[in-house]
C-alpha positions as CSV (number, residue, x, y, z in Angstrom):
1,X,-5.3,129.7,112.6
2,X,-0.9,130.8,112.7
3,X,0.0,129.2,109.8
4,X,3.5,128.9,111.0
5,X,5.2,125.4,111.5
6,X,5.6,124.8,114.8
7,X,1.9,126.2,115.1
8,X,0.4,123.6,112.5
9,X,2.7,120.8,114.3
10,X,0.8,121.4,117.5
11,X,-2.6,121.8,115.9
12,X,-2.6,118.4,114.7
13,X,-1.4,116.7,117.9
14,X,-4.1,118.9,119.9
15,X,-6.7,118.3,116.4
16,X,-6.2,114.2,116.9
17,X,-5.8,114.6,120.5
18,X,-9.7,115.8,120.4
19,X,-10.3,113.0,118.6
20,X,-9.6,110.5,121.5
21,X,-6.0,109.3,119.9
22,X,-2.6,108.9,122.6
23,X,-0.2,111.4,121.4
24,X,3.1,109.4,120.6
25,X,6.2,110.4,120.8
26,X,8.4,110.4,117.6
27,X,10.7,107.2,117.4
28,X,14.1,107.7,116.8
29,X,15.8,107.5,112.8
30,X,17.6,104.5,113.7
31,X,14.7,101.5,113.6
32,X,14.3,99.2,116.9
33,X,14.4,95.7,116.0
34,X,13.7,95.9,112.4
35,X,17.0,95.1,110.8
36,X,15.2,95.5,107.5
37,X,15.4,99.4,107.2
38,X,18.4,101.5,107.6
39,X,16.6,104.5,108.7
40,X,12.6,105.3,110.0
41,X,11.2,106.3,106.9
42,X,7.2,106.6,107.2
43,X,5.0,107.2,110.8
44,X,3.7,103.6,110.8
45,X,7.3,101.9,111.2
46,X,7.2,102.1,115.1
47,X,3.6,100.1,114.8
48,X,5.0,97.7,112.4
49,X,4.5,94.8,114.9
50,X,0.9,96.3,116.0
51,X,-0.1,96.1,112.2
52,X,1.0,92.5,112.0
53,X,-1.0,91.5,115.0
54,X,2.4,90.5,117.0
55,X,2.3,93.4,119.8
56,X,-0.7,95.7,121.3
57,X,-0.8,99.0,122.7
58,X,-2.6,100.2,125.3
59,X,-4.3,102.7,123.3
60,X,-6.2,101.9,120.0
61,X,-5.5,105.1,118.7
62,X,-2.4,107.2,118.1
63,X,-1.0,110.6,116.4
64,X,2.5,110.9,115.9
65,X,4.8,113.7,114.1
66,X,7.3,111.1,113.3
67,X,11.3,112.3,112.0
68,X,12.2,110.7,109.2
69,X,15.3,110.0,106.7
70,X,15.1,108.5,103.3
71,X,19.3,108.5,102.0
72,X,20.0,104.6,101.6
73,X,18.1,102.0,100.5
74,X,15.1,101.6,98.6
75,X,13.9,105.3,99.9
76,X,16.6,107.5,98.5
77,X,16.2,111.0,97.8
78,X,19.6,112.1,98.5
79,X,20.4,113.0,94.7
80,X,17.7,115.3,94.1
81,X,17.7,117.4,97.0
82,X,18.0,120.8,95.6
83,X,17.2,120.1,92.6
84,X,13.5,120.0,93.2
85,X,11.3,122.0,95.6
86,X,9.8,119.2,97.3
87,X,12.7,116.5,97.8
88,X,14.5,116.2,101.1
89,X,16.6,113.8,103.4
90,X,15.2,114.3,107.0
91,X,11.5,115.4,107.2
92,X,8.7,115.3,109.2
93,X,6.4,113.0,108.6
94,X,2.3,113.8,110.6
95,X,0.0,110.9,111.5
96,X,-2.6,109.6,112.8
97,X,-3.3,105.5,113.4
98,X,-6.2,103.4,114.3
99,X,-5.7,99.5,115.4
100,X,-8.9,98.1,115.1
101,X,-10.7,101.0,116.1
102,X,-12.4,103.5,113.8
103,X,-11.9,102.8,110.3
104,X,-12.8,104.4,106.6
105,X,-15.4,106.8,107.0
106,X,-14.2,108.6,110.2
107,X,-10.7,108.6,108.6
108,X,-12.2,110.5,105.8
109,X,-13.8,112.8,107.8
110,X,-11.0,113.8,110.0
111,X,-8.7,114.3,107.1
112,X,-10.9,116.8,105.0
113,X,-11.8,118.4,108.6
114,X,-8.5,119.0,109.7
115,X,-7.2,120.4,106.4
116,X,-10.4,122.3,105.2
117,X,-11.6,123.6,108.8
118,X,-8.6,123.4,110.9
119,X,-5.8,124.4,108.8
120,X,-8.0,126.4,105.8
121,X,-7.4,125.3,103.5
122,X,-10.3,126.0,100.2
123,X,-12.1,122.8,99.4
124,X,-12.7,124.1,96.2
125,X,-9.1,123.7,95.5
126,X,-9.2,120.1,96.8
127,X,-8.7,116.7,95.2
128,X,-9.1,113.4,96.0
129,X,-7.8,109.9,94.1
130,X,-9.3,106.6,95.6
131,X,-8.5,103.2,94.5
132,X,-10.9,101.9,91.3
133,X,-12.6,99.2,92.8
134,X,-13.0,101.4,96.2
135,X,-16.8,102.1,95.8
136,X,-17.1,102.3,99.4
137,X,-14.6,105.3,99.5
138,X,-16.2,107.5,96.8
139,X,-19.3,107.2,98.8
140,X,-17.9,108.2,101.7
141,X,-15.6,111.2,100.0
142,X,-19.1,112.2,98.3
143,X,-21.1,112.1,101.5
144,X,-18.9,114.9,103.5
145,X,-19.1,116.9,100.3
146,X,-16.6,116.4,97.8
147,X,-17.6,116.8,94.5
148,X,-17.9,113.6,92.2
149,X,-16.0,115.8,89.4
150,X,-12.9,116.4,91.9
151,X,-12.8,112.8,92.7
152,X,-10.3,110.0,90.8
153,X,-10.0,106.7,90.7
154,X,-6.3,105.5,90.4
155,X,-5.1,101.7,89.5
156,X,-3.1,99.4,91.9
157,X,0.4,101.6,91.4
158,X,-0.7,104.5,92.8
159,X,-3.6,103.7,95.2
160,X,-3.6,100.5,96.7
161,X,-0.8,100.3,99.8
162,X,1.3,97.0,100.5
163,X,3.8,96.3,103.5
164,X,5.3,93.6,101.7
165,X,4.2,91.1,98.8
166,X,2.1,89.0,101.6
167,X,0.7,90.2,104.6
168,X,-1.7,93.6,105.4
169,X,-2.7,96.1,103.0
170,X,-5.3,98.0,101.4
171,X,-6.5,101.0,99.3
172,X,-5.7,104.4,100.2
173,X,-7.2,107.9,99.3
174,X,-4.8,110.4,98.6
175,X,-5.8,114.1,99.3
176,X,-4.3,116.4,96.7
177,X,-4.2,120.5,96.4
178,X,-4.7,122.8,93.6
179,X,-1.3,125.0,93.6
180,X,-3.4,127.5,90.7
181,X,-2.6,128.1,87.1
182,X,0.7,130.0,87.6
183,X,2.3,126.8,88.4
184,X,3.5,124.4,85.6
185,X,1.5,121.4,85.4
186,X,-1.8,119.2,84.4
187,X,-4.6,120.5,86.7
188,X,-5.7,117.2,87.6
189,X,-3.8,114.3,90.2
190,X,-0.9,112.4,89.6
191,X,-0.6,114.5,86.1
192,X,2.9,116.0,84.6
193,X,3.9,118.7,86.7
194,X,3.8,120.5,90.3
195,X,0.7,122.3,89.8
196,X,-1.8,119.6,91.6
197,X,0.3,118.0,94.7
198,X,-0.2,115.4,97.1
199,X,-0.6,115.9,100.9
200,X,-2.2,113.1,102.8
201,X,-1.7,109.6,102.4
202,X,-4.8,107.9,104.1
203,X,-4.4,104.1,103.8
204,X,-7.2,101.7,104.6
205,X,-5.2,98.6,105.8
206,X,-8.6,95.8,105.6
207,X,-7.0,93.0,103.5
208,X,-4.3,90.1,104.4
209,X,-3.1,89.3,100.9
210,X,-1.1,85.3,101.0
211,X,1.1,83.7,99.1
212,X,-1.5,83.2,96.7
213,X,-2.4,86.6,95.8
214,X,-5.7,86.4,96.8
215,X,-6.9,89.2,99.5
216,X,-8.7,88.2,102.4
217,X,-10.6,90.8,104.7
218,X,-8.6,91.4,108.0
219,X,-10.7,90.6,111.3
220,X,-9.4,94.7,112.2
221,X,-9.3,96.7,110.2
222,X,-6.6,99.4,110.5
223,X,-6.0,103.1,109.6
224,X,-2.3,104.6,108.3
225,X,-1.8,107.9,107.1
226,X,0.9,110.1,106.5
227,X,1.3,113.6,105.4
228,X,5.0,115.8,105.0
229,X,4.9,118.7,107.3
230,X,7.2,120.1,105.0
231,X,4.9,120.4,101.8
232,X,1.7,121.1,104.5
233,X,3.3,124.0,105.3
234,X,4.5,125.3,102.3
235,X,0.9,124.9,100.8
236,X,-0.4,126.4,103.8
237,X,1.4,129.7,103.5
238,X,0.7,130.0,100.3
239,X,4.7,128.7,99.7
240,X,5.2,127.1,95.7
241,X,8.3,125.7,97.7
242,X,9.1,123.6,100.7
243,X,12.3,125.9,101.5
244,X,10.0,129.2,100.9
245,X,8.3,128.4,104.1
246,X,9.2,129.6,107.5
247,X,10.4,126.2,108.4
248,X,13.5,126.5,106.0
249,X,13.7,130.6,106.3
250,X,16.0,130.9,109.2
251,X,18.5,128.5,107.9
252,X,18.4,130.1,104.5
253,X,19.1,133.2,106.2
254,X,22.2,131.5,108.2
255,X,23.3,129.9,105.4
256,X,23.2,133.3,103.3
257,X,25.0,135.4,106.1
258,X,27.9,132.4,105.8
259,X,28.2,132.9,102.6
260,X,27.8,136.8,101.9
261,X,24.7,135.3,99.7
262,X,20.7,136.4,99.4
263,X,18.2,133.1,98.7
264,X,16.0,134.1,95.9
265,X,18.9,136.1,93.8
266,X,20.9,133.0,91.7
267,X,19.2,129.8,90.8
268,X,22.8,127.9,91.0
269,X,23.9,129.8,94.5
270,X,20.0,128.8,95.7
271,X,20.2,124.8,94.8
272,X,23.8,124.7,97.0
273,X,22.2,126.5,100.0
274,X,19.2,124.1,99.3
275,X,21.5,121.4,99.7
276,X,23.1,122.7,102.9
277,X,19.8,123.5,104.6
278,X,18.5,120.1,103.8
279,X,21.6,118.4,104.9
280,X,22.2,120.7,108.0
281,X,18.8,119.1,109.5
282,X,19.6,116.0,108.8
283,X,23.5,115.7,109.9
284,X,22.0,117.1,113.6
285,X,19.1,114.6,114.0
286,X,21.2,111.8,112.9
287,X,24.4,112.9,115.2
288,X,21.7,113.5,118.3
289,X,20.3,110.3,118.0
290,X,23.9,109.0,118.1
291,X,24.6,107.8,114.5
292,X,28.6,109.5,113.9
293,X,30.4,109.8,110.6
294,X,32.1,106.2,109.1
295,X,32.8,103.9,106.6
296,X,29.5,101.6,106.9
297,X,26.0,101.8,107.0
298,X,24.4,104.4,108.7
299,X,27.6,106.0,109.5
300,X,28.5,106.0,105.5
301,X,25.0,107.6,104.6
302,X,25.8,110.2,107.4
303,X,29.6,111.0,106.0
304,X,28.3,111.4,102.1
305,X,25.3,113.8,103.9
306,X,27.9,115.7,105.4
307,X,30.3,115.7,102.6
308,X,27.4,116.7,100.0
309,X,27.0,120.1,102.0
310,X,30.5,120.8,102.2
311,X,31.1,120.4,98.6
312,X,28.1,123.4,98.5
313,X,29.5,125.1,100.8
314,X,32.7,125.4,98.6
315,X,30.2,126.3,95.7
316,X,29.5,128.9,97.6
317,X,32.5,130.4,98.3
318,X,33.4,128.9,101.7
319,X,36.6,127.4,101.9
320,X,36.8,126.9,105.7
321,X,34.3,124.5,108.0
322,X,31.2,126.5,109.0
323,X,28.7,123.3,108.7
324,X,29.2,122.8,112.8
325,X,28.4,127.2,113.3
326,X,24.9,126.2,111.5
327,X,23.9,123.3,113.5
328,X,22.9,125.6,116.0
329,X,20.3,126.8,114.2
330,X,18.7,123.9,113.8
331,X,18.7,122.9,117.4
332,X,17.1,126.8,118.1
333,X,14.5,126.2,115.7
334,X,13.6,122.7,116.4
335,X,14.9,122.4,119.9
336,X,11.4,122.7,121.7
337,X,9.2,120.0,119.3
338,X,12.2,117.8,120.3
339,X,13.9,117.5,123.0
340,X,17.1,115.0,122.3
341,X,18.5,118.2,120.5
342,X,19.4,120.4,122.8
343,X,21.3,118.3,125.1
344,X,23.3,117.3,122.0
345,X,24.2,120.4,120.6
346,X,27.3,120.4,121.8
347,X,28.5,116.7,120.4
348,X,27.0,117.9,117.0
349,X,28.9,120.7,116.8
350,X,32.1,119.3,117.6
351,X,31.4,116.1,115.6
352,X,30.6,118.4,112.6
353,X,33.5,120.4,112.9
354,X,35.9,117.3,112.8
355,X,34.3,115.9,110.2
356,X,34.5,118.5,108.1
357,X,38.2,119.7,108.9
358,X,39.1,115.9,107.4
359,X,37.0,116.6,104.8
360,X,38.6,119.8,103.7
361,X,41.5,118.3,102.8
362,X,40.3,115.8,100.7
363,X,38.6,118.7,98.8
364,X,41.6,120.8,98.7
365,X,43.5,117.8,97.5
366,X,40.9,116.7,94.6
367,X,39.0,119.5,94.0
368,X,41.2,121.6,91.4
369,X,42.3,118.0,89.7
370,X,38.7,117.1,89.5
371,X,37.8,120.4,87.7
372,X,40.8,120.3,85.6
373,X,39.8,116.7,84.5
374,X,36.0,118.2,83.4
375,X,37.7,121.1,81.4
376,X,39.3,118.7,79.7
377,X,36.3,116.6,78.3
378,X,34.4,119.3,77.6
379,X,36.9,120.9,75.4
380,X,37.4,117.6,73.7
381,X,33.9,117.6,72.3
382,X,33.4,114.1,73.9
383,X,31.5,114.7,77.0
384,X,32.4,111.6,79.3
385,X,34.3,111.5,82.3
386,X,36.5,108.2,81.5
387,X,36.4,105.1,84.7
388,X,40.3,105.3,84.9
389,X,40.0,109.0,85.6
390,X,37.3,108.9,88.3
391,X,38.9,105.7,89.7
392,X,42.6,108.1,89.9
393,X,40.6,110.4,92.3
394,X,38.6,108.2,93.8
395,X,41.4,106.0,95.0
396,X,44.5,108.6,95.2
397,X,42.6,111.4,96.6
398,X,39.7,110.0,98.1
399,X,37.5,111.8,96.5
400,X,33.6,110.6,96.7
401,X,31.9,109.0,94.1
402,X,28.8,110.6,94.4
403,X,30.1,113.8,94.3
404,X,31.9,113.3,91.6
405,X,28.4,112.3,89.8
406,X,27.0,115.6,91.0
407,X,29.3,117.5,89.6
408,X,29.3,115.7,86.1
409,X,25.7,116.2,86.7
410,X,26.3,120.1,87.2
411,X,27.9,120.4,83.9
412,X,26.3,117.8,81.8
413,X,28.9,115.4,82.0
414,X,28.2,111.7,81.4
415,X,30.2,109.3,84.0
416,X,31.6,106.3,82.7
417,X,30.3,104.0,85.2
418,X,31.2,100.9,83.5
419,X,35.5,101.8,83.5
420,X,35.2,102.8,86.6
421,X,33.9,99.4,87.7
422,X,36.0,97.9,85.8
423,X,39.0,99.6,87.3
424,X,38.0,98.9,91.0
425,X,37.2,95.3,90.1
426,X,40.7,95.1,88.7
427,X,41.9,97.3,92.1
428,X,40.7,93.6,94.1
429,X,42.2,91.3,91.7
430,X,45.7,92.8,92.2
431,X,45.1,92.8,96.3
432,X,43.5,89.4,96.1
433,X,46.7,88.2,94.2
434,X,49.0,89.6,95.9
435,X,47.8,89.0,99.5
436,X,47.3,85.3,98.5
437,X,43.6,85.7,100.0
438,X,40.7,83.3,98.9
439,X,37.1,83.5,99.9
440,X,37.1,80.4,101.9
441,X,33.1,80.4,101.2
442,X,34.3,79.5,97.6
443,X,36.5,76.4,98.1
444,X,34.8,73.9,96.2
445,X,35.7,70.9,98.5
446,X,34.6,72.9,101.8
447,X,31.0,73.4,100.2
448,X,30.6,70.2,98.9
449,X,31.4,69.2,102.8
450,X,29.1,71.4,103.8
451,X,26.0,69.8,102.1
452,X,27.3,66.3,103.3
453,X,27.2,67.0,106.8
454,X,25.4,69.9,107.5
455,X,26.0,71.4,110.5
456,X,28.6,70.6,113.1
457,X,26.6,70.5,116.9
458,X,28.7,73.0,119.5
459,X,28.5,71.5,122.9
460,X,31.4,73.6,124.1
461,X,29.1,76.3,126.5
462,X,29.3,73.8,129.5
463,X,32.4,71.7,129.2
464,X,35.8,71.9,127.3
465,X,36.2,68.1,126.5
466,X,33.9,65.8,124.6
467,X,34.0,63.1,121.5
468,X,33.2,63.3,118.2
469,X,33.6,61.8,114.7
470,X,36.0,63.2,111.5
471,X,33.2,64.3,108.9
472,X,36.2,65.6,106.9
473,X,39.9,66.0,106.4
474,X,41.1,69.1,104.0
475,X,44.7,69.8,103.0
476,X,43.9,73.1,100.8
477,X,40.8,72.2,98.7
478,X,41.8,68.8,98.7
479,X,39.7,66.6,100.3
480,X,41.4,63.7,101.9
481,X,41.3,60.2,103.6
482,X,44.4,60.1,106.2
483,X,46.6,63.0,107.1
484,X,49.8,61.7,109.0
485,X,52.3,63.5,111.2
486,X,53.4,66.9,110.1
487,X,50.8,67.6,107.7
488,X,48.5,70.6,108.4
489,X,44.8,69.9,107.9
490,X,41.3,71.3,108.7
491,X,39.1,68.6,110.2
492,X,35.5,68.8,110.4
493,X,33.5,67.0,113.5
494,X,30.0,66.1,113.6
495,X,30.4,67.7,117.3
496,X,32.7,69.7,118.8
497,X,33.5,71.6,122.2
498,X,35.9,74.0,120.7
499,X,34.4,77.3,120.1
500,X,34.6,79.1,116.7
501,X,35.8,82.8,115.8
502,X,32.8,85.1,115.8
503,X,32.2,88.2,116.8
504,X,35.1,89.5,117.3
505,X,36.2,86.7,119.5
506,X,39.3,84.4,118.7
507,X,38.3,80.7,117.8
508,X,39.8,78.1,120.6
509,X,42.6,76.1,120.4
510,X,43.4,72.8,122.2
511,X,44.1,69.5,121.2
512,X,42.5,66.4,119.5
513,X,43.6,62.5,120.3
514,X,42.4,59.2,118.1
515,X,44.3,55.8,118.7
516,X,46.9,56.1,116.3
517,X,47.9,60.2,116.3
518,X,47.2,63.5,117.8
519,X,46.6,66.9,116.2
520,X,47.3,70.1,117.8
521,X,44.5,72.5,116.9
522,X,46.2,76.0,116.4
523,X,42.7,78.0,115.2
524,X,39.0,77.1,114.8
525,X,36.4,79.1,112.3
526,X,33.2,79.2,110.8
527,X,33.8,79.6,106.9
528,X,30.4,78.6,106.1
529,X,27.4,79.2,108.6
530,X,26.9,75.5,109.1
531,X,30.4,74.0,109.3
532,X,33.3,74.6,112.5
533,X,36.4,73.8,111.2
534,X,39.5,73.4,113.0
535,X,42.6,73.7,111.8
536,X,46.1,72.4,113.3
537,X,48.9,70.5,112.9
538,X,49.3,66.3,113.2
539,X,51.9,65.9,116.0
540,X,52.4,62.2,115.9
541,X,51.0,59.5,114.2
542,X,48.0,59.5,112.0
543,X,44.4,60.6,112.0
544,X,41.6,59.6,109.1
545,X,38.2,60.0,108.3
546,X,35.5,58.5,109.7
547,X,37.6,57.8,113.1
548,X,36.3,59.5,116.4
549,X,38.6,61.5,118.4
550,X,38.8,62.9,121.8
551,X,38.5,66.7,122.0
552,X,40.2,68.6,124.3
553,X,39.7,72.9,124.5
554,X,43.0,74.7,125.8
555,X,41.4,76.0,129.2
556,X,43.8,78.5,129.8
557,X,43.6,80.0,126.1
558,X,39.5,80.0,126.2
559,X,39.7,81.5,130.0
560,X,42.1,84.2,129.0
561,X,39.7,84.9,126.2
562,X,36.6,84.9,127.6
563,X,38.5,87.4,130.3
564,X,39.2,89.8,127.7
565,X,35.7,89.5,126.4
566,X,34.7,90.6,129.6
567,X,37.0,93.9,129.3
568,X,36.2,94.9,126.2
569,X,32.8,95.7,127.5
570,X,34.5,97.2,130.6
571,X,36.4,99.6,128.3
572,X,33.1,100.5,126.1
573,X,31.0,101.4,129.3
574,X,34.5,103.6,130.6
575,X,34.9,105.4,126.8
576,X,30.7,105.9,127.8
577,X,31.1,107.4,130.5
578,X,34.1,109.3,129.7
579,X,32.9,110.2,125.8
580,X,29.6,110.7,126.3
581,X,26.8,108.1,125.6
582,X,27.6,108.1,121.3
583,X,30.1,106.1,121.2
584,X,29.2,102.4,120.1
585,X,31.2,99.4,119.6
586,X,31.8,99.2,115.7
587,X,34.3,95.6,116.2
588,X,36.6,94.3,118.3
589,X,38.9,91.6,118.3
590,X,39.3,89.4,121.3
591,X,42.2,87.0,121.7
592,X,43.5,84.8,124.9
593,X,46.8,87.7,124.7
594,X,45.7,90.8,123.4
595,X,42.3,92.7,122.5
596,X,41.4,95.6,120.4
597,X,38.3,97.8,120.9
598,X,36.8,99.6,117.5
599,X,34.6,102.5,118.3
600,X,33.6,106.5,116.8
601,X,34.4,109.2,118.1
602,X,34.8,112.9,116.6
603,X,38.3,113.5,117.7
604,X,41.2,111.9,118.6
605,X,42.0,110.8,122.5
606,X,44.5,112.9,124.5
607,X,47.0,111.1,126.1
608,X,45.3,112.5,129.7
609,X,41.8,110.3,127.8
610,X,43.7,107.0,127.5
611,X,44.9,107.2,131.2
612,X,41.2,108.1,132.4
613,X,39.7,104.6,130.3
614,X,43.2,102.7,132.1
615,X,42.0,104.1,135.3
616,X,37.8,103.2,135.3
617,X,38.7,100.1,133.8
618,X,41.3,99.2,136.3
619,X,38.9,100.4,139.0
620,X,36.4,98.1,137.8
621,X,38.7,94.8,137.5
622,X,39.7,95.6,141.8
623,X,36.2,95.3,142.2
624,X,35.9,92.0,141.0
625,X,32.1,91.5,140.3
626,X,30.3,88.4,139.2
627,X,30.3,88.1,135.2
């Protein structure tokens, strides 16, 4: 068969497809409802729940060529792209899944077919590692022809697959391929060297392991496997490279043009148009599936992406933004396998471009200081870059920490982690002194309230007035018995009406009366997950623990709130509409006077924008629709 990539992409869909499995399309890189990953980083995460027994399909089978990102969190890779031949941010990952269905043996034979038959590859140049104890597996491996000399058994580490420490798992055979003599390397698996690599993944999910340790055989058993499209075709063509395939070749090319550069002619100008290849695929599939540039989360892995390729592109020679030109060529090349890209080329682009203009000038700025700083060391025989001096760019320039690694790593710098620390731990001292700001969560008296009580009960969804009973009186962290008129306290209730700030939402205010005084409630919180607190002022007479109070919400304060609750998602569905379909809500405050509306976008709003929002939100309002 082609050995081109988007030819082995659709051979194993149409190869699986043959073999009865629902051809599924690829999830997208930000995870739905599983908060614990930051990114999709393997096939199987978008049958998570079907692994766990919690949802079903209506197919038993599935192949998938799933994107992928691995640059934050556990999975990280983002350091060693370019470095390496193999490494990368976004890739593709190929699967195919069983869910009760078929289980080891035809798994076994569909993996050696599809590679030896389908794709060609020589099964004399094949390995295969199995898990020790996995007797059934060799068998099985032996039985469609695999000699016992090419087959290894591997411990726990490398062949035996987990979700998590309880819960479904298994052994796995790993299919490996002989690269030949002319690569460095041990000629058998999981040895020193590149010369024997990995390809497939197949894991045999037949055990629940519990708390216990001990492994119990699953009712189902279940197939996973994964294999990067990436190294397949490399190894396919041939290719001792990921980026010498044809998958990488047209950017390589773009990226050469650029930069008035040929791949393949300096090892140093080749890792920086590594990097910007890599990073060019990732910074369009993450920006098409609507992640933008910021200073959080996915946002923040996005920006350093970004950031990482410019700073390459400046190695290069390339002092003006040319990222956003290149995107293009991603979207040509990958457009057809999927189809989010195309329509977003243009927010890409111009998302790119801005980023990158802002970007500029924090290079410009820090660059030539940051290069004076490394000629320094290195003329001073003592080769570390001191944490005062990376905390001076870092906080007067803005200059990126992890680029300033990379480029100590470029000239065998050592960074002085430690001082740098040190100096932005002394950086929140000074702010936290001089803006008189405690963490309230670290007020000794409220946390020993906090396990007295427990949890104050909210009752305020369906009325504004209730009763309920002084847990606690505070003045500072000062527990006390009786507060009396003028003093300002925070009182804790075993139930309240009065809603707490959250969510961007301001906490009520209202009014609470006991039989000898009355205390104006000014602001109500949550400093602890368990605890409402109010705080206020006493008006008149005297209030004490123990004694229970009537409590009375400000209706016009929690109306005008919830009101401009109510437009701030008015005003996200206008910026939407008007934007285009990226912009998300990133905070908000809402208040019973004011509210403010935090979103991304790539550029700044005209003055014609804002009157365009005023007018669909106004619109809207006139309309005056049930909330």
């Amino acid at each position: 068969m082609s050995q081109s990539v988007n030819d082995l992409r659709r051979a194993f869909i149409r190869y699986f497809e043959q073999q009865g499995h629902r051809a599924v399309p690829s999830a997208p890189l930000i995870p739905q409802a599983d908060p614990t990953l930051l990114f999709t980083n393997a096939g199987m995460n978008q049958f998570k729940r079907v692994f766990l027994g919690e949802e079903t399909r209506a197919y038993q089978r599935a192949v998938t060529v799933q994107k992928c990102l691995r640059a934050g969190g556990k999975h990280n890779d983002l350091e060693n792209v370019g470095y390496t031949r193999r490494h990368h941010t976004f890739f593709e990952m190929l699967g195919n899944f069983s869910f009760g269905d078929y289980f080891k043996e035809d798994a076994i034979r569909f993996g050696w077919e599809f590679l030896t038959s389908v794709v060609g590859l020589s099964k004399d140049r094949m390995w295969i590692t199995i898990f020790r104890e996995d007797d059934e597996a060799d068998r099985l491996w032996r039985k469609i022809g695999v000699s016992p000399s090419r087959i290894v058994r591997c411990g726990e580490k490398d062949n035996f697959w987990q979700m998590a420490d309880t819960g479904p798992c298994g052994p796995c055979s790993e299919l490996h391929f002989d690269q030949g003599p002319s690569v460095p390397g041990d000629d058998t698996p999981n040895g020193e060297g590149d010369r024997v690599i990995e390809i497939w993944n197949l894991v045999f999910m037949q055990f629940n392991r519990d708390s216990a340790g001990t492994l119990n055989p699953l009712p189902k058993p279940s197939i996973d496997t994964g294999m990067g499209l990436e190294r397949l075709t490399a190894v396919a063509q041939g290719r001792l490279s990921n980026y010498d395939s044809d998958l990488f070749a047209p950017l390589l090319a773009a990226i050469g043009r650029r930069a008035g550069a040929e791949y393949g002619a300096v090892e140093q100008l080749d890792r920086s148009m590594r990097v910007i290849a890599d990073h060019l695929r990732a910074i369009t599939f993450l920006m098409a599936d609507g992640v933008l540039p910021s200073n959080e989360g996915r946002g923040y892995v996005l920006r350093r992406i970004l950031r990482r390729a410019a700073r390459h592109g400046r190695l290069l020679g390339i002092t003006e933004p040319f990222l956003h030109e290149l995107t293009a060529t991603v979207v040509d090349q990958m457009g057809e396998a999927y189809h989010e890209l195309r329509p977003a080329a243009g927010t890409v682009a111009e998302a790119t471009r801005g980023e990158e203009e802002r970007f500029i000038v924090t290079l410009d700025q820090g660059l030539p200081i940051l290069n004076d700083m490394l000629s320094k060391v290195k003329v001073s025989g003592q080769p570390v870059l001191q944490g005062t001096e990376i905390f001076k760019l870092y906080d007067t320039y803005g200059f990126p920490m992890d680029l300033i690694a990379e480029a100590c790593r470029e000239q065998g710098i050592i960074l002085d982690e430690t001082g740098f620390e040190a100096a932005i731990e002394e950086q929140r001292t000074r702010a936290r002194k001089t803006g008189g700001f405690e963490n309230e969560t670290a007020r000794p008296a409220l946390s020993d309230v906090a396990t007295r009580v427990g949890t104050t009960s909210f009752v305020g969804y369906d009325r504004l007035d209730s009763e309920g009973v002084v847990q606690a009186l505070l003045q500072g962290d000062r527990l006390i018995k009786e507060a009396r008129e003028g003093d300002e306290i925070e009182i804790v209730l075993d139930v309240t009406p009065f809603y707490a700030e959250g969510g961007g939402q301001a906490g009520d205010q209202g009014v609470l009366s006991g039989t000898d005084g009355r205390v104006e409630i000014r602001e109500t919180t949550r400093p602890v997950p368990t605890l409402i607190v109010h705080k206020g002022v006493v008006t008149s007479g005297s209030i004490r623990e123990g004694e229970r109070l009537q409590l009375s919400v400000n209706p016009r304060t929690r109306k005008d709130a919830a009101r401009n609750h109510t437009a701030t998602h008015l005003v996200h569905a206008a910026l939407r509409d008007l934007l285009g379909p990226h912009v998300k809500q990133y905070g908000s405050l809402v208040a019973p006077n004011r509210l403010r509306f935090d979103f991304a976008h790539f550029r700044p709003m005209s003055s014609r924008d804002i009157d365009e929002i005023e007018s669909i939100v106004n619109e809207q309002v006139r309309q005056d629709q049930p909330v």
